[in-house]
VEXZA-464547 format. One record per residue (C-alpha): residue number from 1; residue in one letter; chain; x, y, z. Coordinates in Angstrom, 3 decimals, padded with zeros to 6 digits. Layout:
BEGIN
     k   r   c          x          y          z
   NUM   A   A          X          Y          Z
...
This chain:
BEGIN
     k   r   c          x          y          z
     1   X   A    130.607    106.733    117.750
     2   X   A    130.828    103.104    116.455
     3   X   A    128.147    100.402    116.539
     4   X   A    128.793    098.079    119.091
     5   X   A    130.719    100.452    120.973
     6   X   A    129.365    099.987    124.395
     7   X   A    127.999    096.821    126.390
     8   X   A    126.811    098.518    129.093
     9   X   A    123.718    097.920    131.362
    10   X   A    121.090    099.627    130.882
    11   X   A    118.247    099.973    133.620
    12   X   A    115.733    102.658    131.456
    13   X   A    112.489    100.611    132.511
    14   X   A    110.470    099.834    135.629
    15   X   A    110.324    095.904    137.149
    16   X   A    107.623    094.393    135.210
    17   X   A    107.501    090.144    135.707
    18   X   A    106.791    089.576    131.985
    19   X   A    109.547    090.973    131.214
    20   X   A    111.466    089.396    133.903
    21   X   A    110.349    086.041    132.964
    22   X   A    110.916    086.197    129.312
    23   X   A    114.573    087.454    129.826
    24   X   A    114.765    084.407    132.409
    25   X   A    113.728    082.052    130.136
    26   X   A    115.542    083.503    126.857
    27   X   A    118.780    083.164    128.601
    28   X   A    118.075    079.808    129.108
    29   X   A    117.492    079.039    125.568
    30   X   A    120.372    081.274    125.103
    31   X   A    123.171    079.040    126.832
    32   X   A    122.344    076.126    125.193
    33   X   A    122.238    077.502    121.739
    34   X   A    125.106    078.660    119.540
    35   X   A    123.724    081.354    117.591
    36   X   A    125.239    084.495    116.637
    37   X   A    125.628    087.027    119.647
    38   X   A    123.031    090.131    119.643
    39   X   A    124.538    093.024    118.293
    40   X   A    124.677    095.171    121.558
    41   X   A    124.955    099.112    120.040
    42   X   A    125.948    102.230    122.087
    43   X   A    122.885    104.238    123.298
    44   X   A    121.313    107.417    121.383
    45   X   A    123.059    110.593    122.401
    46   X   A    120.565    113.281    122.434
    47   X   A    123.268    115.859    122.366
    48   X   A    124.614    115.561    119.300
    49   X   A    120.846    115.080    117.416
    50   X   A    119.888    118.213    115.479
    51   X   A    117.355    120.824    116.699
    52   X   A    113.778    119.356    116.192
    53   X   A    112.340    121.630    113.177
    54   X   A    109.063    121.012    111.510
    55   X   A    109.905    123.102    108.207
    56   X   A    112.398    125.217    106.637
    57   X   A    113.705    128.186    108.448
    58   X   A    112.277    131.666    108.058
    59   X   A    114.105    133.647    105.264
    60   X   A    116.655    135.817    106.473
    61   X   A    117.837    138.077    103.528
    62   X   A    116.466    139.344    100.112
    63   X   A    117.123    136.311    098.517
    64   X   A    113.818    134.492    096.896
    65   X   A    113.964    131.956    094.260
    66   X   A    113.815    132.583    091.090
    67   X   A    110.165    133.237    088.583
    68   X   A    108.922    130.453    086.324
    69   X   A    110.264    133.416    083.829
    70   X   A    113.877    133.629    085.429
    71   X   A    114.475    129.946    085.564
    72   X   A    112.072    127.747    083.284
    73   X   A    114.188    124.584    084.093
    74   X   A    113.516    124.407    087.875
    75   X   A    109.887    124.792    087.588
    76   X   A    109.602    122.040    085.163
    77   X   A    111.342    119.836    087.604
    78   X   A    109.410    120.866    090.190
    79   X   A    106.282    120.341    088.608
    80   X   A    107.569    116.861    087.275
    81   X   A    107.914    115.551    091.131
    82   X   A    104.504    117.005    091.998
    83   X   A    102.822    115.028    089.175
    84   X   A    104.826    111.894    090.299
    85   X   A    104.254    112.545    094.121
    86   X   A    101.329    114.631    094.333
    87   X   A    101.729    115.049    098.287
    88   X   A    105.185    113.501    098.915
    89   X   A    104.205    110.073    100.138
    90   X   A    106.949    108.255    097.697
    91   X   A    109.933    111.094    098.157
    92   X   A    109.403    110.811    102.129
    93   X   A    109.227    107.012    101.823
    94   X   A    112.411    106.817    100.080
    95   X   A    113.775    108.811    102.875
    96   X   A    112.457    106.463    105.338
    97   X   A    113.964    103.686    103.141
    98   X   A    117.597    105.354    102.959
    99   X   A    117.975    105.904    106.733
   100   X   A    116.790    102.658    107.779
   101   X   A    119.076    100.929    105.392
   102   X   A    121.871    102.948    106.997
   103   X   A    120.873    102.588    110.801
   104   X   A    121.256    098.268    108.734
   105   X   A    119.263    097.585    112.610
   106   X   A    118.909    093.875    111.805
   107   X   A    122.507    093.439    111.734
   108   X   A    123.459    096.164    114.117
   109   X   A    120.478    096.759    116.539
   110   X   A    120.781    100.641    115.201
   111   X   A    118.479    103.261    114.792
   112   X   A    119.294    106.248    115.600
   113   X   A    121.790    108.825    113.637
   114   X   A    123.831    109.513    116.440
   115   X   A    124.627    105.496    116.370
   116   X   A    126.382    105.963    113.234
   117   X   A    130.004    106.582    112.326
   118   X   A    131.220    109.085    110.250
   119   X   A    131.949    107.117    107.416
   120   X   A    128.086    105.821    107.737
   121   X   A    126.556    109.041    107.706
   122   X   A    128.491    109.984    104.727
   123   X   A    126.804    107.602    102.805
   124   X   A    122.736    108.715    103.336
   125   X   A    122.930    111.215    100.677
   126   X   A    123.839    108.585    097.936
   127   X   A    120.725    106.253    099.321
   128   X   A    118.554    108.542    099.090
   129   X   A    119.163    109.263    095.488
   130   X   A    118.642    105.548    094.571
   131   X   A    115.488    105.323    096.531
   132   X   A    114.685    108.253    095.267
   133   X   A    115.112    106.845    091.558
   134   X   A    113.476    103.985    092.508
   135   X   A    110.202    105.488    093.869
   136   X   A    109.717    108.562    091.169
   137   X   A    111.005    106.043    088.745
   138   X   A    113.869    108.952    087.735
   139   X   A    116.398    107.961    084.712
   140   X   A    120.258    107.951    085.309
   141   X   A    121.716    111.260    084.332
   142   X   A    124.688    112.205    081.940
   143   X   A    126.825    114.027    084.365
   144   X   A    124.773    113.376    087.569
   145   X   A    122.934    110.074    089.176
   146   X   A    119.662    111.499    088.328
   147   X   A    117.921    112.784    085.739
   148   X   A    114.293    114.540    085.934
   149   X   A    111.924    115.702    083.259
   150   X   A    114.947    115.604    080.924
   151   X   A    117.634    117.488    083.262
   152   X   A    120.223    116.527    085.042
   153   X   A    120.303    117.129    088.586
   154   X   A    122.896    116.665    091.638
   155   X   A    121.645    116.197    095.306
   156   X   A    122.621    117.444    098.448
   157   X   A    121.062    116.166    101.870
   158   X   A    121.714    117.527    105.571
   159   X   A    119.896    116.100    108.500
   160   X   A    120.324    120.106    109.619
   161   X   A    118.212    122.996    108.439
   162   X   A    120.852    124.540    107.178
   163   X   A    123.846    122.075    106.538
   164   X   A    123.612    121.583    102.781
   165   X   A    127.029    121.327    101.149
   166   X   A    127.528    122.245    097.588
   167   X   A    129.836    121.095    094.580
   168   X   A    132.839    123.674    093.755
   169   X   A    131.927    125.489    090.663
   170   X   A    133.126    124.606    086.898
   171   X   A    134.468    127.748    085.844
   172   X   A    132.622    128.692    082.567
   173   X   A    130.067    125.733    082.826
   174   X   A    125.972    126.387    083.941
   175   X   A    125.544    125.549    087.285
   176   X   A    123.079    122.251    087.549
   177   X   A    120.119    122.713    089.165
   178   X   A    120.406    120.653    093.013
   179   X   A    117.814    118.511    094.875
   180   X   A    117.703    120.268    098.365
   181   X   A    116.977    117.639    101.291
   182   X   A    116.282    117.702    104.758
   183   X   A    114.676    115.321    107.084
   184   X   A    114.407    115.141    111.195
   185   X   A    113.594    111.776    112.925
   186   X   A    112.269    113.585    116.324
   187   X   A    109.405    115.261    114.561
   188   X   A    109.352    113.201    111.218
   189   X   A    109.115    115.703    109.023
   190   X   A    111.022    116.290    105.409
   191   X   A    111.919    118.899    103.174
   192   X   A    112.597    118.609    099.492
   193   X   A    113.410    121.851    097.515
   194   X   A    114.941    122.685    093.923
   195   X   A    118.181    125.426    093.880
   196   X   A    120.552    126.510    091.227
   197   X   A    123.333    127.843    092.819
   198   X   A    124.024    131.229    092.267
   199   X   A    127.367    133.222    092.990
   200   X   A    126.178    134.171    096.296
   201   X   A    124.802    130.713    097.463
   202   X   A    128.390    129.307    098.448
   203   X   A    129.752    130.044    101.706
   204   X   A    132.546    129.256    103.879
   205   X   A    134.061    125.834    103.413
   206   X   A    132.708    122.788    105.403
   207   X   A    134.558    120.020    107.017
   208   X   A    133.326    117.801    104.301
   209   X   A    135.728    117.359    101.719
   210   X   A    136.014    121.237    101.832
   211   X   A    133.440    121.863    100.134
   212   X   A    131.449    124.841    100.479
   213   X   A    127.762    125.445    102.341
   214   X   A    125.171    126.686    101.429
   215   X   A    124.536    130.685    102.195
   216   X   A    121.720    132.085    104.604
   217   X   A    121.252    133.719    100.614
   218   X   A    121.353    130.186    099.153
   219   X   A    119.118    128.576    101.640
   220   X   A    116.547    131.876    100.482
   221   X   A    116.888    130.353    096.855
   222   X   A    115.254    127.021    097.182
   223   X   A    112.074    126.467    095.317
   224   X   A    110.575    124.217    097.899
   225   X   A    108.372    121.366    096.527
   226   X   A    107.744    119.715    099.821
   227   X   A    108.238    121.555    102.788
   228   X   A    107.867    119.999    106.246
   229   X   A    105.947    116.607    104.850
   230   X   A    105.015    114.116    107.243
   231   X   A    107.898    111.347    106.815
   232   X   A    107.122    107.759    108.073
   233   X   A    107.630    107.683    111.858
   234   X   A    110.888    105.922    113.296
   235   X   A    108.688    104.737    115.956
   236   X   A    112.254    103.382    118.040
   237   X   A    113.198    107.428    118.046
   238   X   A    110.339    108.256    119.480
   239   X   A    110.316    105.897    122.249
   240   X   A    114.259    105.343    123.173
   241   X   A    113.902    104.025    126.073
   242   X   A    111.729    101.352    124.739
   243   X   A    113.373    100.417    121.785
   244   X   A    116.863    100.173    124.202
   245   X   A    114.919    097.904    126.270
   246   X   A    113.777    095.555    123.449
   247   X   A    117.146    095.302    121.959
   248   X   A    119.258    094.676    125.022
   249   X   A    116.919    091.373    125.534
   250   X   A    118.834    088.516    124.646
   251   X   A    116.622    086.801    122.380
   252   X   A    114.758    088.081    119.164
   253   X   A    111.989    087.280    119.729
   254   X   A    111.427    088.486    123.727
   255   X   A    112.480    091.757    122.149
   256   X   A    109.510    091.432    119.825
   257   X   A    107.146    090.892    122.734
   258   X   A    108.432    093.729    124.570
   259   X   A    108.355    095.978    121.472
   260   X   A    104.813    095.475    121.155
   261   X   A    103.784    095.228    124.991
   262   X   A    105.114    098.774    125.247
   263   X   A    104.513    100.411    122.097
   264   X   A    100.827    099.527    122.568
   265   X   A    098.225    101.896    120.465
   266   X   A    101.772    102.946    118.139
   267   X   A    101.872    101.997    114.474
   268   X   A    105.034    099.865    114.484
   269   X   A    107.172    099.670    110.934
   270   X   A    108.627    096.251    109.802
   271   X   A    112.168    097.164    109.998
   272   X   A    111.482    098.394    113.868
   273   X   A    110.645    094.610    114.834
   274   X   A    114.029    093.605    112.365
   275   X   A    116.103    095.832    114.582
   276   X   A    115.010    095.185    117.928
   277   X   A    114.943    090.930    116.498
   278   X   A    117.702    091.200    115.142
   279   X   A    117.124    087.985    112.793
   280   X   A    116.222    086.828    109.382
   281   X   A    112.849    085.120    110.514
   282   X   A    111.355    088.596    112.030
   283   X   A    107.859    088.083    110.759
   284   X   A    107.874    084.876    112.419
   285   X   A    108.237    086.526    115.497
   286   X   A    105.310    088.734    114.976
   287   X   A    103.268    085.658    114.171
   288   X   A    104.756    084.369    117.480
   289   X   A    104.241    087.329    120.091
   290   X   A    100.545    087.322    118.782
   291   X   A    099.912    083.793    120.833
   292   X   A    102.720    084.635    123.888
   293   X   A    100.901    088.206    124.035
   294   X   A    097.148    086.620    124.124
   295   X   A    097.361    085.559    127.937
   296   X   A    098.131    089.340    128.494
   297   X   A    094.991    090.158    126.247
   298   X   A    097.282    092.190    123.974
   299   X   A    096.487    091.578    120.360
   300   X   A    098.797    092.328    117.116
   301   X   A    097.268    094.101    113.937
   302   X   A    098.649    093.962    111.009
   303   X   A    097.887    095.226    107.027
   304   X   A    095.628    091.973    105.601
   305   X   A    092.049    092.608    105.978
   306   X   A    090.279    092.600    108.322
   307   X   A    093.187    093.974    110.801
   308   X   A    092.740    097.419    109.606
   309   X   A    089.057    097.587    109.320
   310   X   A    089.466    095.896    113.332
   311   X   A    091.929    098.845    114.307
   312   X   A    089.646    101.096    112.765
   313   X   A    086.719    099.903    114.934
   314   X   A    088.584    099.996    117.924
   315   X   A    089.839    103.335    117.426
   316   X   A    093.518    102.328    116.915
   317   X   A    095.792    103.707    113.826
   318   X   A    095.004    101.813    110.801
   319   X   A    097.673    099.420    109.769
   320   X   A    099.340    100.099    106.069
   321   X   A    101.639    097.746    104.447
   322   X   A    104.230    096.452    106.394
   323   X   A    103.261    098.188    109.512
   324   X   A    101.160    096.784    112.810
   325   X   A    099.742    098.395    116.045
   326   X   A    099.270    095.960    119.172
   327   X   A    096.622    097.266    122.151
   328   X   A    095.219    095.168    125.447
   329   X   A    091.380    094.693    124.677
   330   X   A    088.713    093.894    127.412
   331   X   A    085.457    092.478    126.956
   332   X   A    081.878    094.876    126.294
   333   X   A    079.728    093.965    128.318
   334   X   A    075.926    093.781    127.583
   335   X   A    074.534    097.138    126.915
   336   X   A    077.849    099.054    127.028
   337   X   A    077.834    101.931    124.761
   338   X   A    081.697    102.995    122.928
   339   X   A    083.895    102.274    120.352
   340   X   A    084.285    098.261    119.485
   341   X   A    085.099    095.564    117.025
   342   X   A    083.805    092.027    116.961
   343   X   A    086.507    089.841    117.243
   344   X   A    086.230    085.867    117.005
   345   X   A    083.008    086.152    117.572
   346   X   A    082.534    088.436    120.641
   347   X   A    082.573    092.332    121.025
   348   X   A    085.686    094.209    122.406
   349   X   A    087.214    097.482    123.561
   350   X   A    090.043    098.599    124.424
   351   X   A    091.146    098.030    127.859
   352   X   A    092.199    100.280    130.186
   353   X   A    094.240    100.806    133.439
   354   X   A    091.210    099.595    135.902
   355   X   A    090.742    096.435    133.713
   356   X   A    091.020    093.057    134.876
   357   X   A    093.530    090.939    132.173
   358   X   A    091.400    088.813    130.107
   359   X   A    093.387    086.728    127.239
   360   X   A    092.431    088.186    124.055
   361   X   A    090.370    086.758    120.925
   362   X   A    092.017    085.103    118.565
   363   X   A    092.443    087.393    115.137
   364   X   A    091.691    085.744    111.813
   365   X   A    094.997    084.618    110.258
   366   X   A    095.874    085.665    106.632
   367   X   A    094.595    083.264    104.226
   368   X   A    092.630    081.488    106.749
C-alpha cells in the first residue's frame, strides 16, 4: 500500500458546524492560493496491523537464556542499557522517534504502519539503531552499527511478537550477541531483549532476504531488559477516525483545530499536529488554534510553565516537552467545591456536556 494511494471521501465523523465552517472557509483560502496540494494518504487497514500484545509471549519450550555464568557478555550489555536507561524512557523514545520519521507525516499525512510500503517498512530497523545511538549515546561498532559496553552488537526489530529475522551464520566465527526489538502502536508498549543465537534459534527462512526467523527456542533465549515498557503514545492510532478527519481538511491549520477540538483531555505529540498540518510553520498553528479555539472555550496546554502546573490543577495529563493537551473549561462559580486552576485571573473547571460555551481565559504566553 503506497502513500497517496487513495483520494477517496471519507465521512468517519458526525455534522458538527465548526467543522463545517472552517472547511468552508479553508477552501476559500484554498482556491485563491497556490500552495502545495495536501498529501491525501490511503486509510489505516486494521487487517493487516499485528495482534495488540502488551509483552512478550509466554515461553513455549525448555529454552531459557543463558546465566550471568554461561554468557558474561550479555549481562554486561544488559546491565550497561539499564544504567543508561534505568526504566526505558530513552530506548522507547528512540522508538517513537524511528517510526515517526518513517510514517515522514508532514510530508505524507502518514501514521500508521499499514500506510507504508514495503520498501518503507524495511527501513525501521536501521532508524532505530541510530536513534538508538543517539539516545544511549552507543559508539559505532567494528563489524556492526553499534557498539555497547565494549561489544559489538547487531539488531533485529519486528513490529510482531515473534517476527525477528536473524543473520545467516559465519561458519567458524562466534555468533554476536543481537538487540531483540518489538514495539505495538495499538497498546504502546515495547520490548527490548539481548540473544546470542544459538544452533537451535534459526528457523525456517523468511520472505526477507531469506533469511532465517527466529525459533519458538530462540524467542525462549532472550534476556529481556525491557519488557512491555510504556512507549510514547501515537495519539493519531489511537483515535483513527480523528486523525483521518483532521488530515483530509484542506488547510493545515483547520486540521490543527480539529485535532485539538476532538482529541480534547489527550496528550497530543508535536509530530501529530506536523502530520495532520502538514507544513513547516506547525507550531504556528498551535499558537493559532489557541485564539480560533477560545470562542469555543477550548484552551491549548503546552510544556512552558505554568501550562503543566494549569493541567495539573485541572486534572488534565501534564504536558512534557513537545507535547500539549487541549480541554473546554467553564467557569466556578462562587462556593463550588472540585478540581480548578486560576486562569487570567478567574477560577475554572473543566466543562462538561450540560455546560453552556463560555470563551475561555486567555493562557499566559511563553516569555510573556
Amino acid at each position: 500500500m503506497t502513500a497517496n494511494a487513495s483520494n477517496k471521501h471519507f465521512s468517519l465523523l458526525p455534522v458538527d458546524p465548526h467543522w463545517d465552517a472552517e472547511k468552508q472557509g479553508s477552501a476559500n483560502y484554498a482556491a485563491g492560493s497556490s500552495r502545495t496540494r495536501r498529501a491525501r494518504p490511503s486509510p489505516p487497514d486494521p487487517d493487516k496491523r499485528p495482534e495488540p500484545a502488551l509483552k512478550s509471549r509466554p515461553r513455549r519450550t525448555t529454552a531459557a537464556p543463558p546465566t550471568p555464568a554461561q554468557d558474561p557478555e550479555i549481562h554486561h550489555i544488559k546491565g550497561s542499557i539499564q544504567r543508561i536507561d534505568p526504566d526505558g524512557t530513552r530506548c522507547g523514545l528512540a522508538i517513537r522517534n524511528a517510526l515517526d520519521q518513517t510514517y515522514d507525516g508532514r510530508r505524507t499525512g502518514r501514521w500508521d504502519l499499514t500506510q507504508l510500503t514495503k520498501a518503507e517498512t524495511a527501513h525501521i530497523g536501521p532508524l532505530i539503531e541510530v536513534w538508538l545511538q543517539r539516545v544511549l549515546d552507543l559508539d559505532d561498532g567494528i563489524t556492526t552499527s553499534l557498539q555497547v559496553a565494549g561489544y559489538d552488537v547487531a539488531c533485529t526489530w519486528s513490529e510482531r511478537i515473534d517476527g525477528w529475522t536473524l543473520d545467516r551464520p559465519v561458519p567458524e566465527q562466534r555468533e554476536l550477541p543481537y538487540l531483540v526489538i518489538w514495539a505495538n502502536e495499538e497498546t504502546s508498549r515495547f520490548s527490548l531483549g539481548i540473544l546470542r543465537p544459538s544452533p537451535d534459534s534459526r528457523g525456517v527462512a523468511s520472505m526477507d532476504r531469506g533469511r532465517p526467523r527466529l525459533s519458538p527456542a530462540g524467542i525462549d533465549q532472550i534476556l529481556w531488559v525491557f519488557d512491555g515498557n510504556p512507549l510514547p503514545t501515537n495519539v493519531l492510532t489511537k483515535h483513527p477516525q480523528a486523525a483521518t478527519a483532521a488530515v483530509l481538511q484542506s488547510s493545515g491549520q483547520a486540521a490543527v483545530n480539529m485535532l485539538f477540538r476532538r482529541l480534547q483531555g489527550e496528550l497530543v505529540r508535536h509530530s501529530a499536529v506536523e502530520t495532520v498540518a502538514q507544513q513547516i510553520d506547525s507550531s504556528k498553528r498551535i499558537r493559532d488554534a489557541r485564539r480560533h479555539l477560545r470562542s469555543e472555550g477550548i484552551i491549548i496546554l503546552g510544556h512552558f510553565q505554568p501550562h503543566p502546573q494549569i493541567a495539573a490543577d485541572l486534572g488534565l495529563p501534564r504536558p512534557s516537552l513537545g507535547t500539549f493537551v487541549s480541554h473546554r473549561l467553564a467557569p466556578m462559580e462562587a462556593g463550588e467545591y472540585g478540581r480548578g486552576a486560576v486562569i487570567d485571573g478567574g477560577k475554572w473547571r473543566l466543562a462538561t456536556p450540560s455546560d453552556p460555551v463560555t470563551a475561555s481565559p486567555a493562557v499566559p504566553v511563553h516569555g510573556q
